[in-house]
MARBA-3410 file (N, C-alpha, C, O; in Angstrom, 1 decimal):
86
35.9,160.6,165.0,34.7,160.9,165.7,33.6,161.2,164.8,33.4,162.4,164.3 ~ 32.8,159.9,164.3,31.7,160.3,163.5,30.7,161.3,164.2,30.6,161.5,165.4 ~ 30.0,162.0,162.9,29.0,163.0,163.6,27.6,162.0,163.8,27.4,161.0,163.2 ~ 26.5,162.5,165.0,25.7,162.0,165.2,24.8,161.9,164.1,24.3,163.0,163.7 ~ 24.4,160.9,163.6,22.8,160.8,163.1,21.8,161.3,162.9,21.2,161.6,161.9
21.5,161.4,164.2,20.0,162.6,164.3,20.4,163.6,163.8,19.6,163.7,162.8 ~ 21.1,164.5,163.8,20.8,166.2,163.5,22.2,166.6,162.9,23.2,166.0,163.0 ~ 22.0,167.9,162.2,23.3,167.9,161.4,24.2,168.7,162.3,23.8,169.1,163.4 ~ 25.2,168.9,161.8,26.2,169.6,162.7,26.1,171.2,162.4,25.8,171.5,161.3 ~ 26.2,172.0,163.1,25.8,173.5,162.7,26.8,174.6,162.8,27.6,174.8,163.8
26.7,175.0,162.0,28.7,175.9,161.4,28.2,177.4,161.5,27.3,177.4,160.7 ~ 28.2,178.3,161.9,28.2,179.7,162.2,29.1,180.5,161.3,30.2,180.4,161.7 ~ 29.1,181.1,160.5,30.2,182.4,159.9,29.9,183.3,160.2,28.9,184.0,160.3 ~ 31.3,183.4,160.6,31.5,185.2,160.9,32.2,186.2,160.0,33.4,186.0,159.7 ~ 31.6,186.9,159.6,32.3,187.7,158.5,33.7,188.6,159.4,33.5,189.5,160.2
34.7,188.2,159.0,35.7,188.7,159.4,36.1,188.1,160.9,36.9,188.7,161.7 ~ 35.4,186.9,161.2,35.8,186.2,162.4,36.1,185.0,162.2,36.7,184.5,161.3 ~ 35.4,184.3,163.3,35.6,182.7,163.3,34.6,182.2,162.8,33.7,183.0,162.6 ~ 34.4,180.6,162.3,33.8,179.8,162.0,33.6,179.1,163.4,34.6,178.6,163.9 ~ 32.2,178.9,164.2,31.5,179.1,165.0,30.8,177.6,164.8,29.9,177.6,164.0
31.4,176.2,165.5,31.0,175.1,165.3,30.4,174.3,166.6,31.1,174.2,167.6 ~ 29.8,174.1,166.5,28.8,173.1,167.4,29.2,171.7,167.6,29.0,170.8,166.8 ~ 29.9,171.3,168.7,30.6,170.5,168.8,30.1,169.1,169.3,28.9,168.7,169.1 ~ 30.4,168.7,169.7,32.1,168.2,170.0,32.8,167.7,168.8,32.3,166.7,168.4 ~ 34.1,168.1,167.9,34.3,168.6,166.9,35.8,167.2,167.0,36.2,166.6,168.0
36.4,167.3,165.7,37.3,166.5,165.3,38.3,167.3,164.0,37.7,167.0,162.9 ~ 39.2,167.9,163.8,39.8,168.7,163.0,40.8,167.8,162.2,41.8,167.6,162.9 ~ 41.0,167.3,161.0,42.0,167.3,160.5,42.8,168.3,159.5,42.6,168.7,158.3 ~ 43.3,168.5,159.9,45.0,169.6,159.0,45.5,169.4,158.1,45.4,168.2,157.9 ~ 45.9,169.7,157.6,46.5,169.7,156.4,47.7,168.5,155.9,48.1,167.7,155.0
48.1,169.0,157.3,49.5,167.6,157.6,48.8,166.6,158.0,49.5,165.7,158.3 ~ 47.5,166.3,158.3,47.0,165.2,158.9,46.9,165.0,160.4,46.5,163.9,161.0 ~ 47.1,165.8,160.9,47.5,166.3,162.2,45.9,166.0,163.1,45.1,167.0,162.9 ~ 45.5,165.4,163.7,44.0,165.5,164.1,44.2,166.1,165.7,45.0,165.8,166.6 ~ 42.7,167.2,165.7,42.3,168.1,166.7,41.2,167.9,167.4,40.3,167.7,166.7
40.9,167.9,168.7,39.8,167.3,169.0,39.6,168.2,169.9,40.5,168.7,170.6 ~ 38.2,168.5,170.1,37.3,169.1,171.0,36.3,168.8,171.6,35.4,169.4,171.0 ~ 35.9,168.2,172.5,34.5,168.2,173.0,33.9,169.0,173.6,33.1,168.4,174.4 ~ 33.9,170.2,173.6,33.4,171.2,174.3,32.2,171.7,173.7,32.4,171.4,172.5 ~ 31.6,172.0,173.7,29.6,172.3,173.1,29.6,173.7,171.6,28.8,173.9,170.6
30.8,174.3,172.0,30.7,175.1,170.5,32.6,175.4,170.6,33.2,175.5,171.7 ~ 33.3,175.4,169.3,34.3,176.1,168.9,34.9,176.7,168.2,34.8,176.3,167.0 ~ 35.7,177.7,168.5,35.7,178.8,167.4,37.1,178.6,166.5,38.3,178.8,166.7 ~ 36.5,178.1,165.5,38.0,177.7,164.3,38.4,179.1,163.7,37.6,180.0,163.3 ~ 39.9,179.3,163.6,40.4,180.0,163.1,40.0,180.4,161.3,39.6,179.5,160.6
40.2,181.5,160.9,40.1,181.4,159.3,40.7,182.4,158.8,40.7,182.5,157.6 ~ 41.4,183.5,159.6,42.4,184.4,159.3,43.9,183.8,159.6,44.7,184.8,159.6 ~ 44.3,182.9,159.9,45.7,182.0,160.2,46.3,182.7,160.8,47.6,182.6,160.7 ~ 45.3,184.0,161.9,46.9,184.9,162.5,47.0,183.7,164.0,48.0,183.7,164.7 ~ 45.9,183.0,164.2,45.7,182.5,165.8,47.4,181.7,166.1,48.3,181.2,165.4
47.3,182.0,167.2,48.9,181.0,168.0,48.5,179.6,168.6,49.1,178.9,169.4 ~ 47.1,179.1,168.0,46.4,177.9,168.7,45.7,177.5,167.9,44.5,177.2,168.1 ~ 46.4,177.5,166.4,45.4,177.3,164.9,45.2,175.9,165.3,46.2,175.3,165.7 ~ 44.3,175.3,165.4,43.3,175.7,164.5,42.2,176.6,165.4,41.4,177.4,164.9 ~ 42.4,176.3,166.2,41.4,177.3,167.1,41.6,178.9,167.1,42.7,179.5,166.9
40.2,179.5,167.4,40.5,181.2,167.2,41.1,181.7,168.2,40.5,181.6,169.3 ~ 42.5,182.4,168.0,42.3,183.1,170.0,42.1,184.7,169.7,42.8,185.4,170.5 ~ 41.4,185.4,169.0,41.1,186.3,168.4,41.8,187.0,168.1,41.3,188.1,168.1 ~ 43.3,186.9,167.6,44.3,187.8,167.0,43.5,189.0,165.6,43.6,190.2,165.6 ~ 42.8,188.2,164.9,41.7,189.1,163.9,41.5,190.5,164.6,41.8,191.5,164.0
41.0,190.5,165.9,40.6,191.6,166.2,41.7,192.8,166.3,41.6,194.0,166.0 ~ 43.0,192.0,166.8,43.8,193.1,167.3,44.8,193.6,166.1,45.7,194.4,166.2 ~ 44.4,192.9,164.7,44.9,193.3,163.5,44.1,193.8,162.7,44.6,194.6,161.9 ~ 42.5,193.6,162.8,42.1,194.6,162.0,41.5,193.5,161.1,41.9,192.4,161.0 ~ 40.4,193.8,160.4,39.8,192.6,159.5,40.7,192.6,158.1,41.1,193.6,157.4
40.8,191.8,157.9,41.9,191.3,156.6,40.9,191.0,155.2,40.1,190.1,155.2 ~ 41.0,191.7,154.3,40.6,191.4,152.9,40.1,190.2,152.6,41.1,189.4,152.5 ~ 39.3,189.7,152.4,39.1,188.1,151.8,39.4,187.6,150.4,39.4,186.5,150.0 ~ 39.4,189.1,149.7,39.7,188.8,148.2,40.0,190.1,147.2,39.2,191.1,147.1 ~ 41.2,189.9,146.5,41.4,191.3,145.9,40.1,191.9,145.4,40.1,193.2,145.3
39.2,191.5,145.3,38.0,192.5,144.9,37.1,193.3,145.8,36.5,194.4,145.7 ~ 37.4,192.2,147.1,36.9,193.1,148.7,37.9,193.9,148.6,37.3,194.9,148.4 ~ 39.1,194.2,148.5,40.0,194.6,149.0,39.9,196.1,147.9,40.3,197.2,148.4 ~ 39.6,196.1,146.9,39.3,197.4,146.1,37.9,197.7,145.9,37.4,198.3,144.9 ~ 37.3,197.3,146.9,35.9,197.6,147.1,34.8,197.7,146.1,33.9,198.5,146.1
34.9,196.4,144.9,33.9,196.6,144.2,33.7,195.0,143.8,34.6,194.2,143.9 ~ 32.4,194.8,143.5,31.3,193.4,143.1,32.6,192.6,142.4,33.3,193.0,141.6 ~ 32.9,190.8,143.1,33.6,190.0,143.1,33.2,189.5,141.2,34.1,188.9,140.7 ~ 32.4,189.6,140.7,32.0,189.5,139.6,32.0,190.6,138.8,31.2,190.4,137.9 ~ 32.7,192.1,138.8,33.4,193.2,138.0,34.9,192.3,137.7,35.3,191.4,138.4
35.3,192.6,136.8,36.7,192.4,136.0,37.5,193.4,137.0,37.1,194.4,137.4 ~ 38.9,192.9,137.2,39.7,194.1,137.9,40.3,194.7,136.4,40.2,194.2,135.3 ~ 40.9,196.1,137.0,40.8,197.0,136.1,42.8,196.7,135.9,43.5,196.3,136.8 ~ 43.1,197.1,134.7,44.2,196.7,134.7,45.3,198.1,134.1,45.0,198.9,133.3 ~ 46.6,198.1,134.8,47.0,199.5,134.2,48.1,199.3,132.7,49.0,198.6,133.1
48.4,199.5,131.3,49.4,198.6,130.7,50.5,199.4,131.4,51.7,199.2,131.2
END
């Protein structure tokens, strides 16, 4: 399902949610697996807890927002060195 010509396709992030796509949308997986939507916007998973990956069914919420990277995760600038103990 090529995207249309005229206008580009438009992607939403959510910090600590879904990726927020403007559809009618076409998903390939990893296994090759293809996903299809035509519904006018869809919310793709990006924390892998959903039971309908690729789609969001908002599991995120009911776990709590998940780290995106050991340096979020100890709360300082992704460009600080982590600190190491010998």
């Amino acid at each position: 399902m090529p995207n249309a010509a005229d206008r580009p396709r438009r992607l939403t992030v959510e910090r600590d949610g879904p990726i927020l796509i403007e559809g009618p949308v076409e998903i390939v997986g990893e296994d090759g697996t293809v996903t299809v939507s035509d519904r006018f916007v869809v919310a793709v998973c990006t924390c892998r807890r959903s039971r309908i990956l690729p789609w969001c069914d908002t599991s995120h919420r009911r776990h709590g927002a998940a780290p995106h990277s050991r340096a979020d995760r100890a709360g300082r600038d992704k460009n600080e060195p982590e600190e190491t103990t010998p």
